[in-house]
N, C-alpha and C positions, 0 to 999 in steps of 0.2 A: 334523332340524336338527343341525350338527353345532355342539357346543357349545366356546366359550374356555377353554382349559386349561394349566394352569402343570405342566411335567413335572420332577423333580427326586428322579435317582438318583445320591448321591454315592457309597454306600459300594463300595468296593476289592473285587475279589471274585480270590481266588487258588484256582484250581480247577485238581484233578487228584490223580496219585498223589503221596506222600511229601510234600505241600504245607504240611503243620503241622512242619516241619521251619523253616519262615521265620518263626515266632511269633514268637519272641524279636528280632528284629530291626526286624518291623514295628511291633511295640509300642514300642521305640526311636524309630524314625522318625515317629511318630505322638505322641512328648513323653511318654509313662508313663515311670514310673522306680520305680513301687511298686504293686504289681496285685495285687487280689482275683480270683482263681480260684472263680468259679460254676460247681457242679456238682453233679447228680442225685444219686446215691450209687454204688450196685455196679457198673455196665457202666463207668463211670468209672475205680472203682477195677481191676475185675477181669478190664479188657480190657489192663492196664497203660497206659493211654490216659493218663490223670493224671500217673504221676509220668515218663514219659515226657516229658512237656510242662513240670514243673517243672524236672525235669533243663537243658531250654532253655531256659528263661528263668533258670537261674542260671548258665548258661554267658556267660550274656548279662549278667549282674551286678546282675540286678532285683531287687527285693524282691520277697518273696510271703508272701501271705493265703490262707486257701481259705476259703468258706463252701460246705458240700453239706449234701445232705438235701432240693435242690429236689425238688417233688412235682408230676405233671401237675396243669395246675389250679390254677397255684403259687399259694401264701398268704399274703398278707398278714405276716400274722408274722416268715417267713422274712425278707421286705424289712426287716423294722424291725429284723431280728437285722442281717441284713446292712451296713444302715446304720450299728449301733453298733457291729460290727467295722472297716467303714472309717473311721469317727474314731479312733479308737482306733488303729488301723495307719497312720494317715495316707495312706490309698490316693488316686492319681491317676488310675487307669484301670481296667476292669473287663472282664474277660474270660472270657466264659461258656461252658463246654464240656460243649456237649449240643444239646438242638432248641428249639422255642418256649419252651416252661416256663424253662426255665434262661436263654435270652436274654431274656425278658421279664421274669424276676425279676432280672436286672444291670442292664437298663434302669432300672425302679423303684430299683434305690438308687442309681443314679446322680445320677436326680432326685433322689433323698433326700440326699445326699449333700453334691450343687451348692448346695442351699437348704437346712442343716440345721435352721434355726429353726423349716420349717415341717412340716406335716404332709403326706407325700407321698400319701395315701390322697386328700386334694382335688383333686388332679389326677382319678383316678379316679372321684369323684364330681361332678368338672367345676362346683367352685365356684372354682375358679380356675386359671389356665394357667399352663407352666414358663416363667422365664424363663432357667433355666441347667441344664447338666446335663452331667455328665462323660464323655471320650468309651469308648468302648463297643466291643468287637472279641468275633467268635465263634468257634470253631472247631466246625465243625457236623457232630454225628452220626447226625442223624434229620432228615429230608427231609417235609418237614410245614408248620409255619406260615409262611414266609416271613419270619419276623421279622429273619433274618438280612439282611438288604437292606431291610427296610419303617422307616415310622416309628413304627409300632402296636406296641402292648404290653396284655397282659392278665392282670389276675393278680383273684384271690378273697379276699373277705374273711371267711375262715371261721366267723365271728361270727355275721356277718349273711346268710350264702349269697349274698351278694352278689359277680356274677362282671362285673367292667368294664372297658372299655375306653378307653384314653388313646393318643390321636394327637398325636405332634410332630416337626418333622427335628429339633428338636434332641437326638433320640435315636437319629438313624437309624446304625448300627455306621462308625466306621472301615475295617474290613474286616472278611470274611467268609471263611477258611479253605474250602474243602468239597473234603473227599478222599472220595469215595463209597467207598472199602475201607471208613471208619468206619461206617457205614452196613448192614455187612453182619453182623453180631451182632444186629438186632434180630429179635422175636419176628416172625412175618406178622401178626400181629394189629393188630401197630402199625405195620409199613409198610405195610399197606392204607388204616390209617385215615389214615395221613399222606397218602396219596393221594386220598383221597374229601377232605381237607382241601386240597389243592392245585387241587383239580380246582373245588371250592368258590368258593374265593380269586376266581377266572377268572369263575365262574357268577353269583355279587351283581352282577359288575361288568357281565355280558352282558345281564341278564333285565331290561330298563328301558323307561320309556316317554320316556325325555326327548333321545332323539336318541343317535345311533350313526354312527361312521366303518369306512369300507369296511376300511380296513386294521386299524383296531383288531379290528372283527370276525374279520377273515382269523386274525391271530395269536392270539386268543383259539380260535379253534375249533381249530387246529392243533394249540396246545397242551393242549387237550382231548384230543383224538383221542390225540395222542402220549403222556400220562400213563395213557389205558385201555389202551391198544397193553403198555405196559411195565408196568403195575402187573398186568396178567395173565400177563405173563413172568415176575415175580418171585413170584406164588404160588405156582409149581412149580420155577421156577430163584433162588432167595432170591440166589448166588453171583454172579449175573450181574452183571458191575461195567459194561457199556454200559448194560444198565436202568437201574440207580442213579443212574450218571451222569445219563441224560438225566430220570429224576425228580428229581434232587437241582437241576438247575439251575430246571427248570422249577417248581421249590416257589419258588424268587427269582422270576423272571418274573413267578408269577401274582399274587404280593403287594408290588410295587415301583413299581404303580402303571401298567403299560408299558399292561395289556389295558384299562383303562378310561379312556386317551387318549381324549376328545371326547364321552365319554357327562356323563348327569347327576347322576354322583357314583355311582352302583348303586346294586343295592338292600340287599343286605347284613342282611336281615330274617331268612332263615334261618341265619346265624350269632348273631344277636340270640337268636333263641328258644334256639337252642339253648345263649347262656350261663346261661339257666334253668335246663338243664336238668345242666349242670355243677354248676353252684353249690348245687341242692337233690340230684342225685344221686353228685356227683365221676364222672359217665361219663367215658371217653377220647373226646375231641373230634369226632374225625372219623368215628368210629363213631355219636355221637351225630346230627350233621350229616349221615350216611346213613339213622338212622333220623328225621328232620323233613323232607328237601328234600322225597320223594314226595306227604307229605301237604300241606306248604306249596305245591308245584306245581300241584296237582290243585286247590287252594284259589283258585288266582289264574291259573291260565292264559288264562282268557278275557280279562280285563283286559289279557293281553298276548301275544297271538294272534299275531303275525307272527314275535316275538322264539321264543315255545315251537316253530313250525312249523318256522322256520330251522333251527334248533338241532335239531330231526328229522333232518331233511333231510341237514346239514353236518357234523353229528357223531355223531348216532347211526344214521345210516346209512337210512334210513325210506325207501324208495323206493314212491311208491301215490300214485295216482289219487284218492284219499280225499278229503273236503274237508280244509280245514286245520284245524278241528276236531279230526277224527279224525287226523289228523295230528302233532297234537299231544300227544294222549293216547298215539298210538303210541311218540311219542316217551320220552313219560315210563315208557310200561312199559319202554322197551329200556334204561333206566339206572336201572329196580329189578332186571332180570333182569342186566345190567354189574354191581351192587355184590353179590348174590346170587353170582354168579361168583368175585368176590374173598373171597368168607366177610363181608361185611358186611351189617349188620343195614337194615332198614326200615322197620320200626315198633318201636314200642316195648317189644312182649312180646318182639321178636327182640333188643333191646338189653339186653333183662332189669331192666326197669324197668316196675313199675306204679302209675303216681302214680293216688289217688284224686280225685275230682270238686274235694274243696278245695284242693288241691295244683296241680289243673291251673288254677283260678282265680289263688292267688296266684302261680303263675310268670306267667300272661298280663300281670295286675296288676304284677311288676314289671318284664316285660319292655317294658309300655307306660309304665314313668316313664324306665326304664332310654334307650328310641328316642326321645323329647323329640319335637323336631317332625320328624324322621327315620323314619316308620312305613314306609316301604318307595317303591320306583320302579315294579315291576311292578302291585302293588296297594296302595296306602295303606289299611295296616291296622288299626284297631280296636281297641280290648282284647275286645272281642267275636269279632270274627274272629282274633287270637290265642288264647281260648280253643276255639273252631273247631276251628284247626289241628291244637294239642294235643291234641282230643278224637278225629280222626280218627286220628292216629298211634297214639294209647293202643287203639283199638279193631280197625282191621285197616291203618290206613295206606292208606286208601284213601277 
């Protein structure tokens, strides 16, 4: 059954070469007049990337703020610094120059910002909802969480290893820069994982029991196929600026809401486990999310038999006679032997992480306060069957 769905992508997307060359003027047009510069640290600084960008927006006669020193995983802390820079500066707009971490940490004080009285961490803890929040522009160097078009944001509370997530448009970016030249400085480590993470983004929204449209399907598998097509390009040609491009847009696509038109929300459970495993280990995301989807898959495929067969079939290429069963299995080998190809890990002695028995308890434990009534589409799961999960990844991922 295909299910009623509200679609809503506003944010501006200027894509191509020389593109952050228009910062200063859209940030004009878009009402800033005093901007907070969010950004990572060294590839910022040391790509000249940064003050390149200041240069325009003082050509342009803005005020500027910087806060950097975001961290993947970003923390808490950072937001609260951030927010007492923008009182302090009086900032109206925020603009983050980097990939998820840095756009979801400008997100956060934005909210913090709109609502200073309150505590922005309750959002995150979802004791209570934004009602305001300032508007929000990226210039994106790492092709990864889609945050630059989505309305999701993630950040950690290093405190309490607690890693959450907060959905609102009223964070969704003004615009979104993306020149894939910036793109081409990073390590392979991290554009693979930003692949296994886009490819991700697509995958929550596909694996569901609650009804599905033919077209959403179509475009979800496409862009599948096309993000492993070119993330194996770019393990041996890192330069290749068509790759990038076509993963840099496809990182928007897959988290902007477009592929899970008509389904029942996805499932979005292996991204859950795996902010466990950020928040207790600081892993790199997508690297993480390659070592849980195999063990999570093999956990729940039969619950959703038709959905893992397709996806055989459509995307990973599975051509047999087999029952759909095996089908299905075949499938999930062909995209441990896909991430293996890129250098990324699949269990968790490959991620170099070995959580002990009580560690893999308390991550299930918070991952099931963390999902509320939200345990997953494919298989509603458990704190029991999230420590399952955990346990077969920690052991052979299998």
């Amino acid at each position: 059954m295909i299910n009623n769905f509200e679609y809503y992508s506003p944010t501006r997307v200027v894509f191509g070469k020389g593109t952050e060359q228009q910062v200063g003027k859209l940030i004009k047009e878009y009402g800033g007049s005093r901007v907070l510069i969010v950004y990572g640290g060294k590839s910022a600084i040391h790509s000249g990337l940064l003050e390149k960008i200041k240069n325009i927006l003082l050509q342009e006669n803005l005020y500027i703020a910087e806060l950097g020193g975001v961290v993947p995983n970003p923390h808490l802390e950072k937001v609260y610094e951030g927010i007492q820079v923008g009182k302090r500066e009086q900032i109206d707009f925020l603009l983050a120059i980097g990939g998820g971490s840095t756009i979801d940490t400008a997100k956060a004080i934005a909210y913090g910002l709109a609502e200073p009285e309150k505590d922005v961490w309750e959002l995150y803890g979802h004791t209570r909802t934004a009602e305001k929040c300032l508007p929000v522009a990226s210039i994106l160097t790492i092709s990864a969480a889609g945050s630059e078009t989505s309305r999701g944001s993630v950040i950690t509370n290093e405190k309490t290893h607690a890693k959450r997530a907060y959905d609102d448009n009223l964070a969704r970016p003004k615009f979104a820069i993306m020149n894939p030249d910036l793109t081409k400085t990073l390590p392979d480590y991290q554009t693979e994982s930003g692949c296994v993470d886009i490819m991700m983004h697509t995958m929550e929204r596909y694996f569901t029991n609650g009804g599905n449209m033919e077209i959403t399907d179509a475009l979800a598998e496409g862009l599948l196929r096309t993000v492993m097509k070119n993330a194996q390009i770019l393990h041996t040609e890192p330069e290749n600026y068509e790759a990038r491009a076509e993963v840099m847009w496809a990182g928007s696509i897959a988290h902007n809401d477009l592929t899970g038109c008509g389904n029942d929300g996805g499932d979005f459970m292996s991204h859950k486990l795996e902010h466990e495993l950020g928040g207790m280990f600081d892993v790199t995301h997508g690297a993480g999310l390659a070592a849980i989807w195999p063990s999570w898959a093999r956990y729940v495929y039969q619950d959703c038999l038709p959905r893992f067969s397709r996806f055989a079939k459509n995307v990973m290429g599975v051509n047999s006679n087999a029952s759909e069963e095996e089908i299905a299995v075949q499938g999930i080998d062909a995209m441990e032997k896909f991430y293996h190809s890129i250098g990324m890990p699949i269990n968790f002695q490959e991620l170099g992480i070995h959580p002990d028995n009580q560690q893999i308890r308390e991550m299930a434990e918070r991952c099931c306060i963390a999902s509320g009534s939200h345990t997953g589409s494919a298989k509603k799961l458990t704190v029991e069957d999230m420590a399952a999960i955990y346990l077969m990844a920690n052991q052979t991922g299998k």
